[in-house]
C-alpha positions in Angstrom: 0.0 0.0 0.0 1.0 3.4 -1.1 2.0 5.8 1.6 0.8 9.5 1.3 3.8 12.0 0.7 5.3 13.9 3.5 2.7 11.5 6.3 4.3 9.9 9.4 4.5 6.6 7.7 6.0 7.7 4.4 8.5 8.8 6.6 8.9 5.2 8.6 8.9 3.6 4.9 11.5 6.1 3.9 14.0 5.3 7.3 13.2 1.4 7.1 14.3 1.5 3.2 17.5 3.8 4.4 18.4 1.6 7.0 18.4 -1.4 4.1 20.6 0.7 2.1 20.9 -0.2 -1.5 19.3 -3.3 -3.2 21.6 -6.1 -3.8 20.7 -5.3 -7.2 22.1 -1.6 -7.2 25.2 -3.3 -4.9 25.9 -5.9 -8.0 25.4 -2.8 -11.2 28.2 -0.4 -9.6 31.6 -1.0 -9.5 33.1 -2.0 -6.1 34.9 1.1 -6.3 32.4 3.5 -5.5 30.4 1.5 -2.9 34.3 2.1 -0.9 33.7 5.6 -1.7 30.3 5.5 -0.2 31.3 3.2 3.0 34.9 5.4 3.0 32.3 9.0 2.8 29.9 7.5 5.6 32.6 7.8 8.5 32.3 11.5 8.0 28.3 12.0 8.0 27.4 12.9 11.3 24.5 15.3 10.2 20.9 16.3 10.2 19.2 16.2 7.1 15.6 17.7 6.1 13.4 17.0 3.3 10.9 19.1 2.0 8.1 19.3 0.0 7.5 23.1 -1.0 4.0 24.3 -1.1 2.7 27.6 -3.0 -0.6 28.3 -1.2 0.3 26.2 2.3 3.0 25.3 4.9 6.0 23.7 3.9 6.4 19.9 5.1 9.5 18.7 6.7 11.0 15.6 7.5 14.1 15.2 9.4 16.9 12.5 9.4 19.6 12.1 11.8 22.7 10.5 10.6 25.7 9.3 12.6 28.6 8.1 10.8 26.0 7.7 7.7 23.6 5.5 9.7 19.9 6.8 10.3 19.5 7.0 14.0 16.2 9.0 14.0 13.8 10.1 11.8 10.1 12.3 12.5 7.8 14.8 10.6 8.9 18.5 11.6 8.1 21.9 11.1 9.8 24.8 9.5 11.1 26.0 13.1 13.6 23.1 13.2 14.4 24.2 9.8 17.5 25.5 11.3 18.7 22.5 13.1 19.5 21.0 9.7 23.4 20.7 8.0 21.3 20.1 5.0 18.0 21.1 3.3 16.8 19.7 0.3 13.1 20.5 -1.6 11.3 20.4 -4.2 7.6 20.7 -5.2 5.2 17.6 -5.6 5.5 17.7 -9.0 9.3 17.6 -8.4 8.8 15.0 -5.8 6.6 13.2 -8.0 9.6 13.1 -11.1 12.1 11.6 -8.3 10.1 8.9 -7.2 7.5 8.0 -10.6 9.5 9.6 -13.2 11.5 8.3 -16.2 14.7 9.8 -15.3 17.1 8.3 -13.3 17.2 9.9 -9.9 21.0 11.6 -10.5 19.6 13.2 -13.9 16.6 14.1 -11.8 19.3 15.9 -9.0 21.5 17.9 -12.0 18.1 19.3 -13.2 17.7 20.1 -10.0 14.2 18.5 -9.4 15.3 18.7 -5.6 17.6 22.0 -4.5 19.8 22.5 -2.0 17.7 25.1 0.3 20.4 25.1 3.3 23.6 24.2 3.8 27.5 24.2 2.6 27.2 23.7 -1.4 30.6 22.2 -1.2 30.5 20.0 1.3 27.2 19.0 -0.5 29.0 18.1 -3.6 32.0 16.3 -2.1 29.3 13.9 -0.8 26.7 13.9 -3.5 26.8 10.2 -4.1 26.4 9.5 -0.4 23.4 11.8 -0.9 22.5 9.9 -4.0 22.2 6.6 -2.9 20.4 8.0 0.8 17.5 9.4 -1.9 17.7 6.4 -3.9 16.9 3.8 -1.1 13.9 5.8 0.3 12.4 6.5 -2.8 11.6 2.9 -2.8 8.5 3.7 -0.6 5.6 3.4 -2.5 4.3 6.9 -2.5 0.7 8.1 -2.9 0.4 12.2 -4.5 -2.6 14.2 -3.1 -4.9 15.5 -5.7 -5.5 18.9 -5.0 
């Protein structure tokens, strides 16, 4: 069953498919090589990471993950007040939202046309661990996800 977007258990899909990490599938298609990279870039993310789904006519929703040494250690719906808290933010509309997780392009085509943005946070340290960010996004957009109809 689909979970709706941005709801409390979208976000317990999202953290149970993080804490999976990638599908042995994803493991066996890229080179041994980068999955060090990953594993070697882990050791260093101690951080706070928010989600968001921009609205134009509403609030904002946030969702917050807490990483230590790249591991999820705790996730929960937030509000723009703990905005602040973040290292990172990253957002995008539901019909950005809705091209990362049902679209046609692959999810790192998706992040240079920047269907999600980098709202907060050090754009360099960003890009130094974009595929550690890369394969976080690509494990919880495994979630089967329901889109409002507005």
């Amino acid at each position: 069953m689909a979970c709706q977007l941005f709801s409390n258990e979208w976000v317990e899909q999202f953290s149970k498919e993080l804490k999976k990490g990638p599908s042995f599938e994803r493991k066996q298609a890229v080179d041994d090589h980068y999955w060090q990279w990953i594993d070697k870039c882990k050791g260093k993310m101690d951080i706070r990471l928010a989600l968001v789904l921009t609205e134009q006519n509403s609030l904002d929703r946030y969702a917050y993950f807490d990483l230590k040494k790249g591991e999820l250690v705790h996730s929960h719906l937030g509000t723009e007040e703990e905005r602040s808290s973040a290292d990172f933010v990253l957002g995008g509309s539901k019909d950005d939202w809705f091209e990362i997780i049902n679209g046609k392009r692959e999810l790192t085509q998706n992040l240079m046309y920047r269907k999600l943005r980098l709202l907060q946070g050090n754009l360099h340290a960003f890009f130094r661990g974009i595929y550690f960010f890369v394969e976080l996004l690509r494990a919880g957009i495994r979630v089967p996800t329901a889109f409002e109809t507005a």
